[in-house]
FIROMAR-261539 format. One record per residue (C-alpha): residue number from 1; residue in three letters; chain; z, x, y. Coordinates in steps of 0.001 Angstrom, whole numbers, plus 500000, padded with zeros to 6 digits. Layout:
! FIROMAR-261539
+------+------+-------+--------+--------+--------+
: resi : resn : chain :      z :      x :      y :
+------+------+-------+--------+--------+--------+
:  NUM :  Ala :     A :      Z :      X :      Y :
...
+------+------+-------+--------+--------+--------+
This chain:
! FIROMAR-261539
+------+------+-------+--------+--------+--------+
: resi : resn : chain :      z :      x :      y :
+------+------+-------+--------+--------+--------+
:    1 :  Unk :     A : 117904 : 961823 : 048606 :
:    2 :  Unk :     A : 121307 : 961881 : 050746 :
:    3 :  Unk :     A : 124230 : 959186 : 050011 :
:    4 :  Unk :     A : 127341 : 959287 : 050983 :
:    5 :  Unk :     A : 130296 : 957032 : 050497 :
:    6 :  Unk :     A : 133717 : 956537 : 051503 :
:    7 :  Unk :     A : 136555 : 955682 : 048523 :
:    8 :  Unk :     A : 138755 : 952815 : 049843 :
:    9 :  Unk :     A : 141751 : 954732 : 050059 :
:   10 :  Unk :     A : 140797 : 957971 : 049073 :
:   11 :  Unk :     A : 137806 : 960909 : 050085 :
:   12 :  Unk :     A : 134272 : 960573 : 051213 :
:   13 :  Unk :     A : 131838 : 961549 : 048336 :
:   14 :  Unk :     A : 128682 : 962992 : 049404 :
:   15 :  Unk :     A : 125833 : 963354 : 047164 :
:   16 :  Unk :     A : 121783 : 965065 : 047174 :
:   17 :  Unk :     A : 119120 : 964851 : 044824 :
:   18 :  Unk :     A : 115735 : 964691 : 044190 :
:   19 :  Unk :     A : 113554 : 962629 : 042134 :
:   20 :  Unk :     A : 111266 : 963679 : 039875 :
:   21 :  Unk :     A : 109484 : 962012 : 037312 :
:   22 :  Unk :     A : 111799 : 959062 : 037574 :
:   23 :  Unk :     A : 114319 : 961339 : 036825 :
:   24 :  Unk :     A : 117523 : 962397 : 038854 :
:   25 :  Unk :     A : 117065 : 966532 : 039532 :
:   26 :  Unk :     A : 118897 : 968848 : 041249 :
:   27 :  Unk :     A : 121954 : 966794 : 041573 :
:   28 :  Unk :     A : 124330 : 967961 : 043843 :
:   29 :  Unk :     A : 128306 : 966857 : 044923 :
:   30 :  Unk :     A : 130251 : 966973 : 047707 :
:   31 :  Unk :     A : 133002 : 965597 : 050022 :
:   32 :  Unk :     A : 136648 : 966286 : 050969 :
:   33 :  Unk :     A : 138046 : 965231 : 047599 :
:   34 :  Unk :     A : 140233 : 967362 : 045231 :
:   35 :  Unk :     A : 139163 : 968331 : 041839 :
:   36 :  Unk :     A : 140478 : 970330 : 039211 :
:   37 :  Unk :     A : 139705 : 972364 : 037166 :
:   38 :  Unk :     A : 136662 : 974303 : 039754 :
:   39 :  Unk :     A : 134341 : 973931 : 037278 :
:   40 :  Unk :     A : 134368 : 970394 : 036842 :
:   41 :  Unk :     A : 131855 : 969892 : 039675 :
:   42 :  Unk :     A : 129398 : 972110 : 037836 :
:   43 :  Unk :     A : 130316 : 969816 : 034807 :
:   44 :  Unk :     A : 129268 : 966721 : 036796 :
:   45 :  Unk :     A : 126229 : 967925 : 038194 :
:   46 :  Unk :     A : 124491 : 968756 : 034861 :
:   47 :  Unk :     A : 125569 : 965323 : 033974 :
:   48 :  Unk :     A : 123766 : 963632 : 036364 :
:   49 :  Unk :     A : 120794 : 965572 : 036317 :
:   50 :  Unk :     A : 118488 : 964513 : 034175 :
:   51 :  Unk :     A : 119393 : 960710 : 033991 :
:   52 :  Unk :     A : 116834 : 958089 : 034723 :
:   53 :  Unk :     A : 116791 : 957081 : 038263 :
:   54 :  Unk :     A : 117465 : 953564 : 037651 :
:   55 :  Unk :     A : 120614 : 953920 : 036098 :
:   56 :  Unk :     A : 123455 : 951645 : 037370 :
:   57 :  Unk :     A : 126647 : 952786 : 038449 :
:   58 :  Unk :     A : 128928 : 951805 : 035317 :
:   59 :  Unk :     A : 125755 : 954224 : 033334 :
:   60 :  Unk :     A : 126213 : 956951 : 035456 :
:   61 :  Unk :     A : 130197 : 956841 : 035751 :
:   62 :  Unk :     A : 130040 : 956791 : 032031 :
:   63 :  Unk :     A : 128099 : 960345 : 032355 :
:   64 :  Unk :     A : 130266 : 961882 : 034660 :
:   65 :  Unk :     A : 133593 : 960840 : 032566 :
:   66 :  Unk :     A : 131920 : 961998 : 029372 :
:   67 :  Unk :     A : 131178 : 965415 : 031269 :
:   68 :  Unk :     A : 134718 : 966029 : 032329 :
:   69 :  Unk :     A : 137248 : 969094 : 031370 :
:   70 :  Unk :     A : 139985 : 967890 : 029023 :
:   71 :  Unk :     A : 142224 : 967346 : 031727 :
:   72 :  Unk :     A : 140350 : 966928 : 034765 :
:   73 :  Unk :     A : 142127 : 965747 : 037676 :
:   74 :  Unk :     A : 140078 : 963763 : 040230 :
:   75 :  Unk :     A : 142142 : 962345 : 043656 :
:   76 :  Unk :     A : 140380 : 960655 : 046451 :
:   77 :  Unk :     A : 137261 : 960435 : 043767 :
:   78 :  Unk :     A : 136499 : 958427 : 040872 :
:   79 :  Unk :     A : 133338 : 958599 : 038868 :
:   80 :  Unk :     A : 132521 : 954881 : 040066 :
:   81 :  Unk :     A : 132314 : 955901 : 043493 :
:   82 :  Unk :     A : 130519 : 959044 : 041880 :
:   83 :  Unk :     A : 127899 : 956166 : 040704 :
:   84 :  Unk :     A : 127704 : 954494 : 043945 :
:   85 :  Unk :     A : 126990 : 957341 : 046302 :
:   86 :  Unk :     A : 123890 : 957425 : 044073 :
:   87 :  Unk :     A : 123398 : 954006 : 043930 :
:   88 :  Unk :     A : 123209 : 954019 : 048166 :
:   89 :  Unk :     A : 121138 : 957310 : 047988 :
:   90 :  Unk :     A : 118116 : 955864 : 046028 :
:   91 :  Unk :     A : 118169 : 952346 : 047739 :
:   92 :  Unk :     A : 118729 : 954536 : 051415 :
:   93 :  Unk :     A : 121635 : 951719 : 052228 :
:   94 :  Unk :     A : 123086 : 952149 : 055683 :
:   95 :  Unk :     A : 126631 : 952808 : 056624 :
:   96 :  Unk :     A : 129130 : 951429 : 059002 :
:   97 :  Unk :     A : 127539 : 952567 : 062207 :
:   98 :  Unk :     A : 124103 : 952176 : 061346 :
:   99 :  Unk :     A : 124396 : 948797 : 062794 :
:  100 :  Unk :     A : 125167 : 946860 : 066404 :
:  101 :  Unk :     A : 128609 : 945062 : 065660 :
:  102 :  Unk :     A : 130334 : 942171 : 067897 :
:  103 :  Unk :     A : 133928 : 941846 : 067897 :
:  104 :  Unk :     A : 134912 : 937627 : 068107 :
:  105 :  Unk :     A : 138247 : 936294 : 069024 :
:  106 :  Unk :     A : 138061 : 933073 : 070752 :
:  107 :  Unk :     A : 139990 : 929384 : 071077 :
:  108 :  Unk :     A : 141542 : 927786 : 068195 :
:  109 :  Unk :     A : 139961 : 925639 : 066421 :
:  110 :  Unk :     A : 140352 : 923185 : 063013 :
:  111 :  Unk :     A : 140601 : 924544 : 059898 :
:  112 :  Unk :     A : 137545 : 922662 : 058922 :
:  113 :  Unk :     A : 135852 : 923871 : 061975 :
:  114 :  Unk :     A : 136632 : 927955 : 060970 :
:  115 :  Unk :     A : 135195 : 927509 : 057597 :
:  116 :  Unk :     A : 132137 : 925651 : 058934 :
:  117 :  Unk :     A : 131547 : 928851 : 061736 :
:  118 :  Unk :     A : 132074 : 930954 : 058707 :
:  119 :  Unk :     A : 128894 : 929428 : 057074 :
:  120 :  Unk :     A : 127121 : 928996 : 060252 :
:  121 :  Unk :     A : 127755 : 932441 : 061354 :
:  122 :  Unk :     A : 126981 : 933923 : 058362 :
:  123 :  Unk :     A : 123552 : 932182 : 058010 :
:  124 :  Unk :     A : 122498 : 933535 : 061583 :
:  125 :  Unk :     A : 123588 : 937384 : 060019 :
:  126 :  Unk :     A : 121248 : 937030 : 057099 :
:  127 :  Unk :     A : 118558 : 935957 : 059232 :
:  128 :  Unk :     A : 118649 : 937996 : 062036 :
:  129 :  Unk :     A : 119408 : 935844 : 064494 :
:  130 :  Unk :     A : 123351 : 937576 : 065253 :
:  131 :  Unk :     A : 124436 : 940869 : 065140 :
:  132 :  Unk :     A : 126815 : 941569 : 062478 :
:  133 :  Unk :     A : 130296 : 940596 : 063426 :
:  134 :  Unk :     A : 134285 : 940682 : 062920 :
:  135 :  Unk :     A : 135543 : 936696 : 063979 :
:  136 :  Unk :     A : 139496 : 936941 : 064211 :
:  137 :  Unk :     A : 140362 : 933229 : 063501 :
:  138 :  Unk :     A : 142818 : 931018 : 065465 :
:  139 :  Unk :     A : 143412 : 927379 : 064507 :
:  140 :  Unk :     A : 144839 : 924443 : 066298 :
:  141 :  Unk :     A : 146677 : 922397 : 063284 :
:  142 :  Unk :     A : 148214 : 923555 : 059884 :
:  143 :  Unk :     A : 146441 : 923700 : 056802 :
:  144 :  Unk :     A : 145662 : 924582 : 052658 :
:  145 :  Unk :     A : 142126 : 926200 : 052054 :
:  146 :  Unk :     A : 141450 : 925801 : 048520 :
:  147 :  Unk :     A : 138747 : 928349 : 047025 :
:  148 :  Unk :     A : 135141 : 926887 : 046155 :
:  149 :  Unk :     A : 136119 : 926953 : 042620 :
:  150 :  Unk :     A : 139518 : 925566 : 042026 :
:  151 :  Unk :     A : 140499 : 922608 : 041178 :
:  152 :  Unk :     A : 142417 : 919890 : 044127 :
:  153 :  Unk :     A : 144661 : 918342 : 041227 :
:  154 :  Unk :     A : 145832 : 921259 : 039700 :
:  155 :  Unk :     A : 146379 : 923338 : 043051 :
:  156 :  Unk :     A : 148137 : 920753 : 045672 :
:  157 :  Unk :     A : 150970 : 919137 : 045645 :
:  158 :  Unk :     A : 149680 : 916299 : 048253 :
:  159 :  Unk :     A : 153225 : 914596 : 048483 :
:  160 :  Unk :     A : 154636 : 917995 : 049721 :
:  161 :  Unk :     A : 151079 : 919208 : 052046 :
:  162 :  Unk :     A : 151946 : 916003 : 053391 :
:  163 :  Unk :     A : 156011 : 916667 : 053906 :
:  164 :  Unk :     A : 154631 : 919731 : 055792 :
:  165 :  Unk :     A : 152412 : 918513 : 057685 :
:  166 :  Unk :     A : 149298 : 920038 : 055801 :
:  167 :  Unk :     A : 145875 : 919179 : 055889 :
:  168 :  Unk :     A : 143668 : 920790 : 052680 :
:  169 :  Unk :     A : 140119 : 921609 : 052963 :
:  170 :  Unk :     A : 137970 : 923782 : 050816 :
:  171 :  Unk :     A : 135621 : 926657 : 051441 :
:  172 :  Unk :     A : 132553 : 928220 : 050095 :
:  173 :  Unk :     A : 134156 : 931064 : 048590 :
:  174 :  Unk :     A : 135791 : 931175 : 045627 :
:  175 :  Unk :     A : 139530 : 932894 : 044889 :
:  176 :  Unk :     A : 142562 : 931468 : 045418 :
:  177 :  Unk :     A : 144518 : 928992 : 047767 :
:  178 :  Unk :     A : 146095 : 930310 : 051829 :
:  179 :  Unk :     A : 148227 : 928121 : 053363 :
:  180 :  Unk :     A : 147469 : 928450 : 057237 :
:  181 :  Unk :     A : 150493 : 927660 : 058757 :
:  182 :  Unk :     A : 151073 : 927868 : 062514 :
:  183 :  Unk :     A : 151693 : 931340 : 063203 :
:  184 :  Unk :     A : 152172 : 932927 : 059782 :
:  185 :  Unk :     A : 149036 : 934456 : 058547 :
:  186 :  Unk :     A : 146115 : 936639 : 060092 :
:  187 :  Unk :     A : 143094 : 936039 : 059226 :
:  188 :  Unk :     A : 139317 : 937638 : 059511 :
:  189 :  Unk :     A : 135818 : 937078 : 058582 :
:  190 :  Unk :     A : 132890 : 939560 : 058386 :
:  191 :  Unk :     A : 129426 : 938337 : 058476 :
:  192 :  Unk :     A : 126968 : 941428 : 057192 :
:  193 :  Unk :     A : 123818 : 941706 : 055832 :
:  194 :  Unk :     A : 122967 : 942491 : 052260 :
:  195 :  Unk :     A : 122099 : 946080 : 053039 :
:  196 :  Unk :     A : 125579 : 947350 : 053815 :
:  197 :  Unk :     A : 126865 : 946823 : 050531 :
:  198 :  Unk :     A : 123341 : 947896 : 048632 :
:  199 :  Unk :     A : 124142 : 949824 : 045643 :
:  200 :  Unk :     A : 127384 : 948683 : 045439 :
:  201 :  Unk :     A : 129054 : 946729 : 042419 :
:  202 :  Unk :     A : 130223 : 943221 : 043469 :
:  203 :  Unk :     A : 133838 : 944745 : 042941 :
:  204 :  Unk :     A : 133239 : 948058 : 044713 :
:  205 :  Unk :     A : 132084 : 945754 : 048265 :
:  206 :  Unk :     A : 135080 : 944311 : 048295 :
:  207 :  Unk :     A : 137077 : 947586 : 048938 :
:  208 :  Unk :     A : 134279 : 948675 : 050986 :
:  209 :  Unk :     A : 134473 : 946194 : 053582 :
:  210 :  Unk :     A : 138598 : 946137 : 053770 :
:  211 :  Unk :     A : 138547 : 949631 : 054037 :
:  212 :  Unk :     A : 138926 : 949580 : 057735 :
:  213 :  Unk :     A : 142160 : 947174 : 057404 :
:  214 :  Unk :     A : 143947 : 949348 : 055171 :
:  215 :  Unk :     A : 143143 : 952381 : 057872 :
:  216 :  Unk :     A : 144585 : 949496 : 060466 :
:  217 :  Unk :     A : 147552 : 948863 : 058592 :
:  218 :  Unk :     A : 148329 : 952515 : 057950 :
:  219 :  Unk :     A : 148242 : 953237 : 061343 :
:  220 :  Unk :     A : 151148 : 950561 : 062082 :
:  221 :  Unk :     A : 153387 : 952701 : 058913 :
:  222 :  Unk :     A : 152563 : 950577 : 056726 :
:  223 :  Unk :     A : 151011 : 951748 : 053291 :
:  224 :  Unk :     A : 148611 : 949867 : 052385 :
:  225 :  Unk :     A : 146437 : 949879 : 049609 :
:  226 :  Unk :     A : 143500 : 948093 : 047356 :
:  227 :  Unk :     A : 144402 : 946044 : 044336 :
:  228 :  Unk :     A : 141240 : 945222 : 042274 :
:  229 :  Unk :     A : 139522 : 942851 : 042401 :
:  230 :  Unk :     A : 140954 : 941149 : 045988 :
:  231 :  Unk :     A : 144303 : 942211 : 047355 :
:  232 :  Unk :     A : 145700 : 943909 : 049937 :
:  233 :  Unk :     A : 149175 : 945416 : 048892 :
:  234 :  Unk :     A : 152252 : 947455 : 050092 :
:  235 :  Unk :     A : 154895 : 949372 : 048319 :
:  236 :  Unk :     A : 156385 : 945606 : 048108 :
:  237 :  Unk :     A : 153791 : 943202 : 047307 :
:  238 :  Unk :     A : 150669 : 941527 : 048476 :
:  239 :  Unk :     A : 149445 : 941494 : 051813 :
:  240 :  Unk :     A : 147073 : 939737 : 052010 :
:  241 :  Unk :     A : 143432 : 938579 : 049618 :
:  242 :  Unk :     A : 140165 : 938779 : 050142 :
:  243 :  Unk :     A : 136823 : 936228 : 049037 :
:  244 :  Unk :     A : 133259 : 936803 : 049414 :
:  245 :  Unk :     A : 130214 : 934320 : 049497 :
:  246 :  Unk :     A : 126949 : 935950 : 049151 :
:  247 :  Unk :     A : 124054 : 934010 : 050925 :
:  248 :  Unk :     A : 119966 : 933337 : 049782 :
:  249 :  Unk :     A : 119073 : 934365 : 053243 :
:  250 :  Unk :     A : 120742 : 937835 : 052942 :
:  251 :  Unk :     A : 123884 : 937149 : 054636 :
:  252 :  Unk :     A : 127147 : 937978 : 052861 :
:  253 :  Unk :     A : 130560 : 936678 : 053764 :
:  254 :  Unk :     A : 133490 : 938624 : 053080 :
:  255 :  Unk :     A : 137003 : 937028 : 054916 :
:  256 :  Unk :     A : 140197 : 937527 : 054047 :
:  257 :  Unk :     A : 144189 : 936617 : 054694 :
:  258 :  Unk :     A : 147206 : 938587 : 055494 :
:  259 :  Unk :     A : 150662 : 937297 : 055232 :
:  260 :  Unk :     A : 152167 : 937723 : 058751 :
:  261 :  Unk :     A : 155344 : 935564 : 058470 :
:  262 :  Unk :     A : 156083 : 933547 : 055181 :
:  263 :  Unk :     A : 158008 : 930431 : 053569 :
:  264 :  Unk :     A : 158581 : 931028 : 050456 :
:  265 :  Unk :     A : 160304 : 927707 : 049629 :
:  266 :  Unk :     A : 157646 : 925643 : 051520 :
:  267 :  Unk :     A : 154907 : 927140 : 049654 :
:  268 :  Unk :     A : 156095 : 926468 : 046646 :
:  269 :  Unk :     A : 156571 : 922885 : 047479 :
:  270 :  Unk :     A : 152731 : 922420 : 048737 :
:  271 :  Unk :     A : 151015 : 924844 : 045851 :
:  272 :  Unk :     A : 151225 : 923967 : 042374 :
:  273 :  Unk :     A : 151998 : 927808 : 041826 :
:  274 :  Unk :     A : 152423 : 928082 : 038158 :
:  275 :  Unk :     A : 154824 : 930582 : 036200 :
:  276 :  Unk :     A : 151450 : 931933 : 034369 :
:  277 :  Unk :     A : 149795 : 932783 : 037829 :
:  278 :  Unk :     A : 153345 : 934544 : 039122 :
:  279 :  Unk :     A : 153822 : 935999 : 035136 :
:  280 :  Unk :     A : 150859 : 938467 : 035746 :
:  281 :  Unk :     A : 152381 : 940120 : 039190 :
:  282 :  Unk :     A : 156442 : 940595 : 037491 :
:  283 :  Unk :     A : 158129 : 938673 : 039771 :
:  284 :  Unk :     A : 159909 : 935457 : 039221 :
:  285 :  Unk :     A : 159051 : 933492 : 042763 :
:  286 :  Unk :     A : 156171 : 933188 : 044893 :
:  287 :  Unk :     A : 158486 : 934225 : 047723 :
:  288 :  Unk :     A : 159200 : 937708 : 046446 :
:  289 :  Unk :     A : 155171 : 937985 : 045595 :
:  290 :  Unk :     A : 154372 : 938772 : 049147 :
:  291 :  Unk :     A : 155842 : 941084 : 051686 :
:  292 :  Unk :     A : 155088 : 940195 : 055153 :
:  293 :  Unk :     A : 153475 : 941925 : 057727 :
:  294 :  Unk :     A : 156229 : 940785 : 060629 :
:  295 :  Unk :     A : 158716 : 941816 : 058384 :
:  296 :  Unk :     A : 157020 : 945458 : 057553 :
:  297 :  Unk :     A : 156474 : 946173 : 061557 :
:  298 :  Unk :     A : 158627 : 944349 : 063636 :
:  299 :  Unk :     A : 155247 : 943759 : 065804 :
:  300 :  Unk :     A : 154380 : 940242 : 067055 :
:  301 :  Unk :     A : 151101 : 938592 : 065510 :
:  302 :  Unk :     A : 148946 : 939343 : 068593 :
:  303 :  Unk :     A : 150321 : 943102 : 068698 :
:  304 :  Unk :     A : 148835 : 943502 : 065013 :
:  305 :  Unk :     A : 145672 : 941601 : 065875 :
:  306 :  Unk :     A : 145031 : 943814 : 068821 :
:  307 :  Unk :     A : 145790 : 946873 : 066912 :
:  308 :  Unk :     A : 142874 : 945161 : 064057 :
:  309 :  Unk :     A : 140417 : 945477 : 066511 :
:  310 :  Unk :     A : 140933 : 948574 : 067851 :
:  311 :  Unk :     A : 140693 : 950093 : 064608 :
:  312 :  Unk :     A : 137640 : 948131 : 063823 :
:  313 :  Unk :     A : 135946 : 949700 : 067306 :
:  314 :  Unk :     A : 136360 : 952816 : 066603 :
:  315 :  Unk :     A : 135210 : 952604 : 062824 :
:  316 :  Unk :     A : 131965 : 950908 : 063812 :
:  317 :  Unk :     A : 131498 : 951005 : 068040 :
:  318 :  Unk :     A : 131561 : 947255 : 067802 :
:  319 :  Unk :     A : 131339 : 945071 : 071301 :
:  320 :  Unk :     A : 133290 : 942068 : 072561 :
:  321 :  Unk :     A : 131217 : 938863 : 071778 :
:  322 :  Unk :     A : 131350 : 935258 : 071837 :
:  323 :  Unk :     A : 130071 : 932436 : 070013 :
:  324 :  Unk :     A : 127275 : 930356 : 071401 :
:  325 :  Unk :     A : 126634 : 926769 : 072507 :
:  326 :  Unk :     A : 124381 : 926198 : 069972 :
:  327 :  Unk :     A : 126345 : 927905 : 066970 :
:  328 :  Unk :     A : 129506 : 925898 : 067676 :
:  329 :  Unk :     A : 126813 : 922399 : 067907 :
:  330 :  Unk :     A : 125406 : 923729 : 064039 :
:  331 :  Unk :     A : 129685 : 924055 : 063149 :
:  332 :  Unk :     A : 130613 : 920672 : 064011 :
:  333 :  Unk :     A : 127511 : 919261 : 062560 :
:  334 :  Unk :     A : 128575 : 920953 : 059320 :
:  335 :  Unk :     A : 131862 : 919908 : 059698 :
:  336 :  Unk :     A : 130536 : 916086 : 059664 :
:  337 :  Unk :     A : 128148 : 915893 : 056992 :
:  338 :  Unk :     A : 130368 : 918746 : 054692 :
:  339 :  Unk :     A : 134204 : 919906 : 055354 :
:  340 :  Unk :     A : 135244 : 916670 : 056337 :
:  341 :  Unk :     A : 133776 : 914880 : 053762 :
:  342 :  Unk :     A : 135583 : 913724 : 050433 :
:  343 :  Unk :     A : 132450 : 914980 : 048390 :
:  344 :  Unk :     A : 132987 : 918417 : 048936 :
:  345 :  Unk :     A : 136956 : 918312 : 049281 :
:  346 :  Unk :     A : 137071 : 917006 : 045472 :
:  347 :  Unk :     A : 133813 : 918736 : 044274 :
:  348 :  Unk :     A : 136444 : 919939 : 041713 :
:  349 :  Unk :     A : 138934 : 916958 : 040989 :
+------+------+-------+--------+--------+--------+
């Protein structure tokens, strides 16, 4: 067995094994991490030997922390990402460039009409009917997309979305509200199958699949990294936040939202941003929360978009695309009977 696996933000871990018996033998680490003392590695091998092939990754980080020198120092590794090397080994899950990617950036459209190409899209991934794909969004009118989960009441201030000129709509992700104002964010969907993110902890996929962001946004100076369970941060606060939706079919979603220019004042005044959501980060406004990708480069939106891409070709060889005929016919029909309705907009008063 051969599984490798690439910390968000830190070292690739690389991992062989056999299995014997339904036993892990002959365990054996590797990658371009740093670990000291030396003999630590032996000390992590002989813990994993030995342990039933079927344990999860929290069982077998729990080995390899039990196994370590008073003192150890692991950087660019963690014995999570220990677990999920092994985790991808046994269930032989495929990496970045094991697959055919498209690359989508096309003509704005609704808010409603991006969240319904998110479902459609993602649908087509987990059956097989569309390559797996990066869609950079563009919309044509300003709005508040509220997570599956939350509540309209205690999120939106509809007096204020309404001073703004803000439309709200929901999506089928959960997480937290992103006001999409003309302009000021950047945002990106992924539509993957299951098998990328086999063996992985629900947590662990989410670093996974921003990993080639935060290699984006430390090519443009910035650095960037992971903040459990969903944000992107810098040195000054949050970039940006990620959601996932996991499909029956197979399909996962996994979109997120960077700030690229920001109102502080106007958010305030369309969010019901509480002072126990803000009490958790240490800041006192949700102005001072986030720190701006225009701000942090002095790049235009499209220059940082471009530069997205790129980064994104060269992780995974991925092609221009476009969306077809009959996927943008499935959005709008979703859009009728779903994201416009008032059923799903207040499916959580």
């Amino acid at each position: 067995m051969h599984g490798e696996y690439k910390v968000p933000g830190g070292k690739l871990v690389v991992v062989d094994f056999e299995v014997s018996d339904g036993a892990i033998a002959e365990f054996r680490l590797a990658g371009d991490f740093f670990l000291e003392p030396d003999d630590a590695l032996d000390s992590i091998n002989a813990a994993i030997t030995g342990l039933p092939a079927e344990t999860d990754v929290a069982g077998i980080a729990a080995a390899v922390r039990a196994a370590l020198p008073e003192g150890a120092q692991l950087l660019g590794l963690t014995p999570e990402a220990v677990g999920t090397a092994v985790r991808r080994a046994l269930v032989t899950a495929p990496g970045w460039r094991d697959f055919d990617w498209e690359i989508l950036h096309e003509k704005a459209v609704s808010p409603r009409m991006n969240l319904a190409l998110d479902e459609v899209l993602t649908t087509r991934v987990g059956a097989g009917l569309r390559r797996p794909t990066l869609r950079i969004w563009e919309w044509d009118e300003s709005a508040v997309v509220i997570g599956s989960f939350q509540s309209y009441r205690n999120e939106i201030d509809p007096a204020g979305a309404a001073r703004h000129g803000f439309d709200v709509v929901r999506r089928i992700s959960g997480g937290g509200a992103m006001m999409m104002a003309a302009g000021q964010i950047i945002t990106y969907s992924l539509y993957v199958p299951a098998s990328l993110v086999q063996g992985m902890t629900f947590a662990d996929s989410y670093a996974f699949l921003d990993d080639w962001v935060l290699q984006a946004l430390r090519s443009l100076g910035i650095d960037a990294t992971y903040q459990p369970l969903n944000d992107i941060t810098g040195p000054s606060g949050k970039i940006g936040g990620a959601a996932q939706k996991r499909l029956a079919n197979g399909g996962v979603l996994h979109h997120a939202t960077l700030s690229y220019d920001i109102d502080g004042k106007m958010m305030t005044e369309v969010l019901r941003i509480g002072r126990e959501k803000l009490s958790d980060k240490g800041t006192a406004s949700a102005a001072k929360r986030v720190d701006p990708l225009r701000r942090q480069t002095g790049l235009s939106r499209d220059e940082i978009i471009e530069r997205f891409m790129a980064t994104f070709r060269g992780i995974t060889g991925a092609e221009d695309g476009s969306i077809a005929d009959e996927e943008y016919a499935a959005a709008e029909e979703l859009v009728r009977t779903k994201f416009a309705t008032e059923a799903w907009l207040h499916r959580v008063p």
